[in-house]
N, C-alpha and C positions, 0 to 999 in steps of 0.2 A: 392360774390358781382360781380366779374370779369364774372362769368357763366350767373347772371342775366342781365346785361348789355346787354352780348351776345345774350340772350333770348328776350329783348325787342327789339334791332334793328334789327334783324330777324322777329320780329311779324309786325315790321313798314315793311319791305320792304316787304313782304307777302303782306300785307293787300293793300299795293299801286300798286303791280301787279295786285291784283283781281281788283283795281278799274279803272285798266285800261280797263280789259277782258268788252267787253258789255255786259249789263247783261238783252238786250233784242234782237229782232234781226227778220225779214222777211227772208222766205225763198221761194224763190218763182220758181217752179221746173216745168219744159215740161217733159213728157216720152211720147217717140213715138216708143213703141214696134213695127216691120215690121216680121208677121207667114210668112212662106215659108208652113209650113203644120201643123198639129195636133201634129208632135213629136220638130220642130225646127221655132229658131224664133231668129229674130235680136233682142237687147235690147238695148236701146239708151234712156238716162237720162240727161238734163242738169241742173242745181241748181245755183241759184244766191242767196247768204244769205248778209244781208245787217247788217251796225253797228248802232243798237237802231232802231228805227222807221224812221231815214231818207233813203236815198236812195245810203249813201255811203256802197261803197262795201267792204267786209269783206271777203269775200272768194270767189270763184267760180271754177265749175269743170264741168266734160264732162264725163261721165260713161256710156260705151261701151261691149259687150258681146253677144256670143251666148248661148243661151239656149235650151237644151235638154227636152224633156218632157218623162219619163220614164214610167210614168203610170202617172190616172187621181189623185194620193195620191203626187209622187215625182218627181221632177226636178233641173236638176243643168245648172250654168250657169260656163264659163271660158272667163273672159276680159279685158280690159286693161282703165285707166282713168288717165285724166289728171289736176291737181287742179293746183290753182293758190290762197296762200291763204294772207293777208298783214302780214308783217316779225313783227310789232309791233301791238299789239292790242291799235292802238291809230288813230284818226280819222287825226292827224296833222300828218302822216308819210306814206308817197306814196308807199314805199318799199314793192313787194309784192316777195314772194316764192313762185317759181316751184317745181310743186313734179308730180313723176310720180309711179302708180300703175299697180302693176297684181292682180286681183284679183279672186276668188273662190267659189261659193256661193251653198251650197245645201238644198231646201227648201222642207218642208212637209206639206199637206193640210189635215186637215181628220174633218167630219163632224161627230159633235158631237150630233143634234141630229136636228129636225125641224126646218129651219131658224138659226140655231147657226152652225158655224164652228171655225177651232182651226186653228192655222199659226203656224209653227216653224220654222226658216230660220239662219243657219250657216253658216256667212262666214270670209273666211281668206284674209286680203291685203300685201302683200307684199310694202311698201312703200319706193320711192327710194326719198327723197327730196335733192334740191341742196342747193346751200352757199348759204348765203344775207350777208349781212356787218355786222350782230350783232351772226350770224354763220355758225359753218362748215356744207357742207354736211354729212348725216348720214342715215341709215337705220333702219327702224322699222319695225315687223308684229303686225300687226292689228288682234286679234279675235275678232270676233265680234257674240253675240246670242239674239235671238229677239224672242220675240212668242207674238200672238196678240189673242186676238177671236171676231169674228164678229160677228153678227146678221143683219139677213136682216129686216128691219123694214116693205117697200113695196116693189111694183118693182121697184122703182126708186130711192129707199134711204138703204143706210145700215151704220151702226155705226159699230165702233171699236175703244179698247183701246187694248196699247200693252206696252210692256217693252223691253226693248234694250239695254244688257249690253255691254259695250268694256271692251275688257284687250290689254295689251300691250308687248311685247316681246323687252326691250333694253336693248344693251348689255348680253344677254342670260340670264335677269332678267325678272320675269313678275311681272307688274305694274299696278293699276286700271288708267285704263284713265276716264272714263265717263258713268252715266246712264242715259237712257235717257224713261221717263214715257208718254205719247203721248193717246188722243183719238181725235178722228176723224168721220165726217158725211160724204160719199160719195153719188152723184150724179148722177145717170144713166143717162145722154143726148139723149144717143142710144144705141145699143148693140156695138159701138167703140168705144163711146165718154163719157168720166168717170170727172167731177169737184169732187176734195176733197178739205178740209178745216181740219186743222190738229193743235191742240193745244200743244205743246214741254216742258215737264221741263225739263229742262238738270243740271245734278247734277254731278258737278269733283271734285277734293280733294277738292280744296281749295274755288271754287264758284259755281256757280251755273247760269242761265238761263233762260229764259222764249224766247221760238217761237212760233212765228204762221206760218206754212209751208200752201202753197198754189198752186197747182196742178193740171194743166192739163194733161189728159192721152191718147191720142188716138193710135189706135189700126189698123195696117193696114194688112190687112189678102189678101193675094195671092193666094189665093183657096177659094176655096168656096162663092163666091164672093155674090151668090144670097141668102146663108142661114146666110151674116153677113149683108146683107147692112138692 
């Protein structure tokens, strides 16, 4: 009896955590990659994710790196970002947490056949987060594995859906953090300037998610100047 007692007020406090987590959310993201040439390029990301469909914020970060281009199949990138994300997942609590990241990324491209191509992209975070009043600072790594496939539909439009798994590394345990299932319509503006629209289910142990991410991409190339513009 004593066991089950224990079992149901642990399903209540469970279930009153999930109902805190939003179980909708905007993400609305700039990238302003700046090529220095064909092999190296600056990579600059910023992301504002919001709690439910208002305009309160839920997280936000700044993802930063160089990237190497090895061949026209592989590239990796090495850089550092900084989030900012709220300590309670509750719209009545201002408290947000600092965290800071190093992070790793090595991506694969290969074309699969007419119009289709494959994405494979592994990367590792190193995450440093500090206190807030409800906890300690503490350290995680992040794995994180992603593979998408495209199709270009014209020259102005291309689809893709993709899958995103995280695992987590704490206390030298690994733990599933989140999957995340995603398709997406991109927009060619010009050969710099990219609009996507990006549909999210995000799936963790215990809830689950729905986004719609939305992204601006431009593209600033430092050579070549006359075969990008």
């Amino acid at each position: 009896m004593r066991k089950l007692i224990l079992y149901i007020m642990l399903l209540l406090v469970t279930k009153q955590t999930d109902a805190q987590l939003p179980s909708t959310s905007i993400w609305l993201t700039v990238q302003l990659p700046v090529s220095f040439s064909e092999k190296w390029q600056w990579y600059n990301d910023a992301t504002y994710k919001t709690m439910g469909v208002a305009t309160t914020a839920y997280q936000r970060y700044f993802r930063t790196g160089v990237r190497y281009q090895f061949s026209e199949k592989w590239s990796a990138i090495n850089g550092i970002a900084f989030f900012s994300t709220r300590a309670q997942a509750d719209i009545h609590d201002s408290e947000f947490g600092k965290e800071f990241r190093i992070w790793q990324e090595l991506s694969y491209q290969q074309k699969l056949r007419e119009n289709f191509s494959l994405q494979h992209r592994f990367r590792l975070e190193e995450r440093f987060l500090e206190a807030t009043t409800s906890k300690a600072s503490y350290h995680i790594l992040n794995i994180n594995n992603r593979f998408t496939v495209q199709k270009k539909v014209s020259e102005n439009w291309n689809i893709q859906i993709g899958d995103e798994y995280f695992e987590q590394v704490i206390d030298r345990k690994f733990k599933f953090n989140q999957n995340r299932l995603s398709g997406s319509g991109t927009f060619n503006v010009n050969k710099t300037t990219q609009l996507q629209g990006t549909y999210i289910w995000v799936l963790r142990k215990a809830s689950s998610q729905q986004a719609l991410q939305l992204t601006i991409r431009k593209t600033i190339f430092l050579y070549g100047r006359n075969e990008h513009s």
